[in-house]
Structure formats: C-alpha cells, structure tokens
C-alpha positions in Angstrom: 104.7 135.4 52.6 106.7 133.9 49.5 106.3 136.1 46.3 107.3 135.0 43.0 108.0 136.8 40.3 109.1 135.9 36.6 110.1 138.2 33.7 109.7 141.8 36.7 112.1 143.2 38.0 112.0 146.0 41.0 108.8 144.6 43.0 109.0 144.3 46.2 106.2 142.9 48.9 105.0 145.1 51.9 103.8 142.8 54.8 102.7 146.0 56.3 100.1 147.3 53.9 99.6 143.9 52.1 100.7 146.1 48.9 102.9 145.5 46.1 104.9 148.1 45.3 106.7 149.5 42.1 106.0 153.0 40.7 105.4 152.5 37.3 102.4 149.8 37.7 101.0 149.7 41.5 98.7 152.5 42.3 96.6 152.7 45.4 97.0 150.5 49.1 96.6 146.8 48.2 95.1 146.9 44.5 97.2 146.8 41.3 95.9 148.2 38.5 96.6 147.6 34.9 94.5 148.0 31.7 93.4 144.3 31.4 93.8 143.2 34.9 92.5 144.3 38.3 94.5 142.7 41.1 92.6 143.3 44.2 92.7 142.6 48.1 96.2 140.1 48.6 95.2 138.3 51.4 97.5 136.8 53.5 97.2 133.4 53.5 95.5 132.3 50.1 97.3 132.2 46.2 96.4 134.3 44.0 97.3 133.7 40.2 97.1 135.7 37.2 98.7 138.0 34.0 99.0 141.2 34.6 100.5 143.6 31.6 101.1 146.9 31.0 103.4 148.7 29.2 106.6 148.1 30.1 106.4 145.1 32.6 104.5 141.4 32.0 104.3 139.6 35.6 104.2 135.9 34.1 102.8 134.9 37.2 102.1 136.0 40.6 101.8 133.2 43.4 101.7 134.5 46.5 102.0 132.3 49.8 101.7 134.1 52.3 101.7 131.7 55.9 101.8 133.2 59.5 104.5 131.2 62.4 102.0 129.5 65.0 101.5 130.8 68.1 103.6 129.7 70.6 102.2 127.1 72.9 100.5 127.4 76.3 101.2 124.5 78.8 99.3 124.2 81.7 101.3 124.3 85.4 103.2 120.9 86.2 104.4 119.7 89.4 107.4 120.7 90.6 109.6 119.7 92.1 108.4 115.9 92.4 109.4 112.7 93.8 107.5 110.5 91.3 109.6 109.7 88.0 106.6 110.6 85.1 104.5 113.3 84.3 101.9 114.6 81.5 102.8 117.8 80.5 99.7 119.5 78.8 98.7 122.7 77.5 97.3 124.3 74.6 98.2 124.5 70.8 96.6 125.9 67.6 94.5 124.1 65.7 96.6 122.2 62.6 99.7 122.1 64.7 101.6 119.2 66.4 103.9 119.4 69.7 107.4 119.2 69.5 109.4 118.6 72.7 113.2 118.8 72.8 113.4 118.4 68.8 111.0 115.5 68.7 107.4 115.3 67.7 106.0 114.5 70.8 102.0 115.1 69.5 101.4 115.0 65.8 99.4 117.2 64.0 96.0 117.2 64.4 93.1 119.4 64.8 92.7 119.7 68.5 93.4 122.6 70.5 94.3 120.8 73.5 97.4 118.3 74.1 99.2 116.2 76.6 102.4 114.2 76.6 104.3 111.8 79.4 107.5 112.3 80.4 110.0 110.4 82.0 112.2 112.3 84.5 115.7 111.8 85.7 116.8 112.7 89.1 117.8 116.9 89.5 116.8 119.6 86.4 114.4 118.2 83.6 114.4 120.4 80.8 111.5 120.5 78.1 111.4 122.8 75.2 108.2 123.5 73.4 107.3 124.4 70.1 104.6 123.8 67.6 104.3 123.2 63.7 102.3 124.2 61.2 101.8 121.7 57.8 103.9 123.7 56.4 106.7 122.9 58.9 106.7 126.4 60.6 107.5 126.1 63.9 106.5 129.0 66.8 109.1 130.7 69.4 109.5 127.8 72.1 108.7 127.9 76.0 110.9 125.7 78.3 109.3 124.3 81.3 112.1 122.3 83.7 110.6 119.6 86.4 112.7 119.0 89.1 112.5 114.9 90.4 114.1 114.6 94.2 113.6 111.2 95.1 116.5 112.0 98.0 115.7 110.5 101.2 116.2 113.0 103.7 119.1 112.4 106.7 118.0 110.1 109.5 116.9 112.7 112.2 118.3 111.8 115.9 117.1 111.4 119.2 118.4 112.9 122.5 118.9 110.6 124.9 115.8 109.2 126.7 114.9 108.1 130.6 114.0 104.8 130.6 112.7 103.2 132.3 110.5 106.1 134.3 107.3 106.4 136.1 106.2 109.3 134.4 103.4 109.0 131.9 104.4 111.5 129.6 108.1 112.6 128.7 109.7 115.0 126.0 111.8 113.7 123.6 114.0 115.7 121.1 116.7 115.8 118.6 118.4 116.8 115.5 116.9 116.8 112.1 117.2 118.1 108.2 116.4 121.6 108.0 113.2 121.8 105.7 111.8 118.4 106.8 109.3 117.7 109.3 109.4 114.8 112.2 107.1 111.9 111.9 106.7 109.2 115.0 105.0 106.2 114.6 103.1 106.9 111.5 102.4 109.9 112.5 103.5 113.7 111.8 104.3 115.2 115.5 106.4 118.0 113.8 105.0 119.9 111.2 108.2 120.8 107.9 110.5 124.0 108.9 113.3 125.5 108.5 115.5 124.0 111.7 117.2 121.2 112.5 116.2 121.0 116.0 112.5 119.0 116.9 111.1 117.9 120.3 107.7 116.2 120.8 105.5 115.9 124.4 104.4 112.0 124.0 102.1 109.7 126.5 103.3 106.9 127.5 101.5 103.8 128.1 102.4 101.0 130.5 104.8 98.9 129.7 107.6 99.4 126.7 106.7 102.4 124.6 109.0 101.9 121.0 109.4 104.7 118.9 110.0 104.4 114.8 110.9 108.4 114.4 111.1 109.3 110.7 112.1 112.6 108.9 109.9 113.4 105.9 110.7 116.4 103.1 108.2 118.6 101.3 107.7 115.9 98.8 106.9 112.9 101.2 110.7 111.6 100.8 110.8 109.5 103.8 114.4 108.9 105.7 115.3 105.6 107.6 114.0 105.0 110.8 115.9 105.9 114.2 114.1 103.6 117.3 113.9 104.9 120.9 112.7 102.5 123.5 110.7 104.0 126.5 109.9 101.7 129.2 106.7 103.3 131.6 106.8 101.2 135.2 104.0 102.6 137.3 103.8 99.4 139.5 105.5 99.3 142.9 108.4 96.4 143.7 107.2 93.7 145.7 106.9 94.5 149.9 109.8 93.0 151.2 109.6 90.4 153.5 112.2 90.8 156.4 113.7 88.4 158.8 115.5 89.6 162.1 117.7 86.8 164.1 114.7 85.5 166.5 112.9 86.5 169.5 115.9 87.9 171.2 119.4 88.8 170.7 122.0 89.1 173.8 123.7 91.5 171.6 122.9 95.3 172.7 125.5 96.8 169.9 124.6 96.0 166.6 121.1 94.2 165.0 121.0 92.5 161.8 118.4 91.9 159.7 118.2 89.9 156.1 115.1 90.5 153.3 113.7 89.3 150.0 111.5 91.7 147.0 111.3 91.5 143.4 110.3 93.1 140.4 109.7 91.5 137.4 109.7 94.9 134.9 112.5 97.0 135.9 114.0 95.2 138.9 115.2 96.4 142.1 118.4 99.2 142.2 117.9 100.2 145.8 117.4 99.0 149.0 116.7 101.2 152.4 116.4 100.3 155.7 115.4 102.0 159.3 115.3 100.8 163.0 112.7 101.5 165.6 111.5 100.3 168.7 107.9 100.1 167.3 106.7 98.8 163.9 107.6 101.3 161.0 109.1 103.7 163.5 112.3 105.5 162.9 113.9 106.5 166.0 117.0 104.3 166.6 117.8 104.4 163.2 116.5 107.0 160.0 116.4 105.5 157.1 119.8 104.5 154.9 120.6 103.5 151.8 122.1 99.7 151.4 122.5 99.6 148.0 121.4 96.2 146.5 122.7 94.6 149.6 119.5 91.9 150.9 120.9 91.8 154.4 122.6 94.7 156.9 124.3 94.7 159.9 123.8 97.7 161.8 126.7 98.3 164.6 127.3 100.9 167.3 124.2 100.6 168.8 122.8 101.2 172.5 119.8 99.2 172.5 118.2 98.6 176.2 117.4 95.8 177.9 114.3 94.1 177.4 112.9 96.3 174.6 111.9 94.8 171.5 113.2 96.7 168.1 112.0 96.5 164.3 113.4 96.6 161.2 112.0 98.2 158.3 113.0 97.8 154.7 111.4 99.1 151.7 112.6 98.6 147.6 113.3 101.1 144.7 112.9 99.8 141.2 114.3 100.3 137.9 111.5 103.2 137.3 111.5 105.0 140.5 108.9 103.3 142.0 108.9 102.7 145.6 107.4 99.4 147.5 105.7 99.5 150.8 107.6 99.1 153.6 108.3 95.4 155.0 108.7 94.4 158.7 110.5 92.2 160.6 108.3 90.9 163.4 110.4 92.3 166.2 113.4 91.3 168.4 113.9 92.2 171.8 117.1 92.9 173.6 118.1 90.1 176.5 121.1 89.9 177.8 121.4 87.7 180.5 119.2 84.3 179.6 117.5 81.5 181.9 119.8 78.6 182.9 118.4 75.2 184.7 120.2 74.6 187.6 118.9 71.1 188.1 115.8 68.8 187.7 114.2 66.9 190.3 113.7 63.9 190.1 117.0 63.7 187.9 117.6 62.0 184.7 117.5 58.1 184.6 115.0 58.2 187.5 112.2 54.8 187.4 108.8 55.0 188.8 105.6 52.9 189.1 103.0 53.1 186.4 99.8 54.4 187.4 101.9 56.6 190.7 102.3 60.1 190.8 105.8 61.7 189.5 106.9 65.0 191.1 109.2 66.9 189.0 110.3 70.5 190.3 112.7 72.6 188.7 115.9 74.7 189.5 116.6 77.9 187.2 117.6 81.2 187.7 118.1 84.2 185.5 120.7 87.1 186.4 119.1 90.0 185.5 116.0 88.9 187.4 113.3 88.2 184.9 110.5 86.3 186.2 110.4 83.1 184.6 108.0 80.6 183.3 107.8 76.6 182.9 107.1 74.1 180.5 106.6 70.6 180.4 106.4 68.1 177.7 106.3 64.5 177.1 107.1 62.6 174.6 106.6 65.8 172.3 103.8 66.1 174.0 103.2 69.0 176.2 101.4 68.3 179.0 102.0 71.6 181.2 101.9 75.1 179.2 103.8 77.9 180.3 103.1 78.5 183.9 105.0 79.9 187.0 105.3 77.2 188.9 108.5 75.3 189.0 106.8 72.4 189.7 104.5 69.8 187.4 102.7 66.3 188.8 102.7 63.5 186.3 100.2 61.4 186.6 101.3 58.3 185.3 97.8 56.5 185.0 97.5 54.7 181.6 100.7 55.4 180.0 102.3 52.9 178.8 105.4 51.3 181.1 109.2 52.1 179.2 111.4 55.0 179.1 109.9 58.6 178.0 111.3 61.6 177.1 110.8 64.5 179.7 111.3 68.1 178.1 111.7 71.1 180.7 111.6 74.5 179.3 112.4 77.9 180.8 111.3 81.2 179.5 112.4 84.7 181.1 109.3 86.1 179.2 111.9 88.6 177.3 112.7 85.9 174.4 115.2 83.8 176.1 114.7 80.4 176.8 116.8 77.5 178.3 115.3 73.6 177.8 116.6 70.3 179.1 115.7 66.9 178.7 115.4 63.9 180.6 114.9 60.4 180.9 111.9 58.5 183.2 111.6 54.7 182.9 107.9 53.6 184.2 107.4 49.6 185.5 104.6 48.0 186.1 103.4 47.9 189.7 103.9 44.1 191.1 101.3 43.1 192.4 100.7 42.9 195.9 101.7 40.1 198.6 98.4 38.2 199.4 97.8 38.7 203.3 
C-alpha cells in the first residue's frame, strides 16, 4: 500500500490495523476524524481522495494504493524424468495474472485461472522458475520445477555363450546387463527392470534356427542396440548308414574291414561308431568304438572262426546330438581255404557234333573239406544251377554250330568260389554214307 502525503508531516500507515496514525488528528482503529471530514474504513485495495483539516495539519491529498503480491502459482505434476524432448507445464494462477517462466512471459495476462505452457528440454537438469504478475507488475514468490530429459541408450547387454546346435527344445540363456534396465528378446520383455546386471531367460526352441535380437530397455523405454544369439534346434536323426563289407567271404581271420556312407543336411555328421558281431546288430566280437569322422575302419587283431559269417554295424552322431539308426553290412563269412578246379573234362578246344550229347565232368577240391557245388553256363547262359554233381550233359540239339563259351563254377557253400572257362566248337553232323 503506497500513501501519499503533501503538506503532513509525521503520518505513518499501519498495514496491520488498516489505520493511520498520528496523535494529534487520528482517533479510533481505521477512522480519522476531523471537524469537516470523516475519513472512514481504508480499504486495501481501492483510492480514497479527499481534504482533511484540522488545526494544525492540512492533508492536501490522501491517495492511497494499496495492492497485495499474487499468490504464488500452483503447477500441476510433470513428467520426470523423460525421454521425450517437450512438455506442457500447467498449473494454476490467479485471476488477472500472467506466467512468467525463467524471466519471460511465458502466458500473458488474462483472466483465467488455469494455464499451460510447452517447453523444450535439453538433455540432463531442466530448470523452470515460476512466478506470476499482477497489472501492476507485481510479481509472487516463484516455485522451480526441474524436468530431467535421458534420451541415453542404455549399454548393450551380453549373452553367455550358447549350445548350438542342440536337441533340446528348451535352453537357458543369460548374461550381463545395465543395472536398472530390464532384458527384452525378440520384442518382447522376458526380464522385468531391476537393480542387477546379471539376467537369464528359460526360452522354447522351435525347429530349425532359433535367432535372438536381445535388447536392454531403461525405465523410460530407452532402448540399447541389439546383441543376436543364433540357436540351432536339430531334433531329426542323421541318415542310417549304409555299410559295405568286402564280399561274401574274406580268407582273412585277423582283421575285417568295412566302409559306409550317411548324411545330414542341418548339422552334419561329427561322429561315427562302429561294432562287430556274428549276428546282425550284435556286439560280441567287437563293442562299440568311436571312429571319428573316418567312413571306413579296419579292425585288426581278430580271431574270427572258420566258416562263421560276421556283421558290421555303424551308426552316425550329428551336429545336435542326434543319433541315426544303426546300419548293416549284409554279412561276411570267414573262409580260408577256397575251391580250386583241378581240371575239366572234356578240356578246352574240344569239337563235337551238333545235335550229340557233350559230357563235361569236373575236377575240384577244397582243403578244408567244404562240400562243394557246380555250375554251368553257356554262353552267359546258365544252363545247370548250383547242384552237387560234378557232372552236366549238354544236349546239343538246336544250337547253333561254332565255338561257345563254357563257364564252370565252383562254390564251397561258405562264400568262396573258383570259375573257369572253356572253349567247345560244334559241326554239323555230315551226313551219312548211302548204303
């Protein structure tokens, strides 16, 4: 309150009472009195004018402006801290005020009660302090409100190391990560924000390869780069590998080999195994052994018996862990001592008569005494299967005359077998001398 006085001297103003104060003229709480003039109820906030005598003072003129500081303004809660660079800061004012943020009218005057204002922000602290003013430029005590923008990415979390490729549907997968900051995979939040820096996460697996975009994200959605993992599920079994032994029979008793083929196209092959046994998937010569990658073995130091047939079994490991079913070779038997042809009757380069009958008989032996069985082909042909008998009867009726090709063949039933070719030339029969 502004009071003005011309031509008095000693008055004072009491914002207290609202009184004016001097002993000689001012009687009473608020009210001056005077014999012309009756000066009643100074208000606060209006202007009051008049003369007031008495007699020894003249007050000219009394103009008394009395204006109370606005109240200080109220904003409303704002968001921090924040990632996002602008904000409205709002609140409320009296009414005949305008806003004034850091020294500049931010909302002019105006009757409202309510007000809002944008702000830009810059990264860190954002300070803002408040006042408002009256028309008569008074301005209230201010309030500061700071807004903190964090638009930081946080650190790119890690990842343990991972098995891949596995067989296992599900696998746990963990790492390091920003404390405060939660763990995101795939669009998805697997790790809910807190305090450490360690995270781990039980994921399914589907078949096939599994990638992994792991994020870390803060408490304001700032997002850090992405760290990849790459999980490769193989539930599928390598191909059955096909195995090939050396033939029928082997005259070796010391050693068997054996050579095989498998694939697979996801993770591939890292192991073979093999076993031996004298029936089909059995074990008993030989338990199973690693061969590494190795496609064929050759398995010494054997005793293997006469006459006994022996498999091999192989079976494939891939990438995963996977195993195939096991693969067989289709047997091969121990012999020893094979069949040899002593001699053919009639020999090679023999000639005979078309339409007579050719004896052949056959010579072998065999040292460890297998019984043995014949064969006889012609031309490619045969024309005896496997029989006992030594000896076959050609009958030479409609085949053409010339030279043909005689095949002999001697089995000792045990896989060995000893063959030899010959020669016959037939001629046509002259004809007979007329009696």
């Amino acid at each position: 309150m502004l009071l003005f006085l011309f031509s008095v001297s000693a008055y004072s103003y009491n914002s207290a009472n609202y009184t004016l104060t001097n002993p000689k003229i001012v009687t009473g709480g608020g009210k001056v009195n005077s014999p012309n003039y009756f000066l009643d109820d100074v208000t606060i906030g209006k202007f009051l004018s008049g003369k007031i005598q008495s007699q020894n003072y003249t007050l000219d003129a009394i103009n008394i402006d009395t204006q109370l500081k606005p109240n200080t303004p109220i904003i409303n809660s704002v968001t921090t801290p924040t990632n996002i660079s602008t904000q409205a800061i709002s609140g409320t004012k009296d009414a005949d005020t305008s806003i004034y943020i850091n020294g500049y009218e931010a909302v002019p005057l105006d009757a409202n009660t309510a007000w809002s204002y944008g702000v830009s922000l810059t990264e860190g602290n954002n300070y803002f302090i408040i006042t408002s003013r009256n028309i008569e430029g008074i301005e209230s005590d201010s309030v500061t409100v700071n807004i903190i923008l964090d638009t930081t990415s946080p650190a790119v979390p890690t990842i343990n190391p991972v098995t891949s490729p596995t067989n296992t549907s599900t696998q746990i997968i963990s790492g390091t990560k920003e404390a405060d900051t939660s763990i995101w995979i795939n669009g998805i939040e697997r790790v809910p924000i807190n305090s450490s820096s360690l995270w781990l996460v039980n994921i399914s697996l589907a078949e096939g390869n599994n990638i992994l975009n792991i994020t870390a994200k803060d408490a304001l959605l700032n997002e850090s780069q992405i760290t990849q993992a790459n999980i490769l599920l193989d539930t599928s079994a390598p191909g059955t590998p096909q195995v090939t032994d050396d033939g029928i029979y082997t005259t070796d008793s010391s050693q068997l080999h054996a050579s095989w083929a498998s694939s697979d196209p996801e993770t591939g092959i890292t192991e073979y195994q093999y076993a031996i046994g004298t029936s089909p998937g059995a074990i008993d010569i030989v338990d199973w052994l690693s061969c590494g990658l190795s496609i064929d073995i050759t398995h010494t130091g054997l005793n293997l018996s006469q006459g006994q047939s022996y498999f091999i079994s192989v079976k494939a490991k891939n990438g995963a862990g996977d195993w195939s079913n096991v693969g067989l070779s289709d047997g091969i038997k121990i012999n020893q001592s094979t069949p040899a042809i002593i001699n053919i009757q009639p020999p090679n380069a023999t000639a005979g008569y078309r339409d007579d009958t050719i004896n052949f008989s056959v010579n072998a032996s065999d040292s460890d005494g297998d019984s043995l069985l014949y064969q006889f082909s012609i031309d490619t042909q045969i024309i005896q299967p496997w029989q006992a008998s030594p000896d076959f009867n050609w009958q030479t009726s409609g085949t053409n005359p010339g030279i043909h090709a005689i095949r002999v063949e001697v089995s000792d039933n045990n896989g060995g077998i000893a063959a030899q070719d010959i020669d016959t030339c037939l001629f046509r029969k002259p004809p007979a001398l007329p009696n």
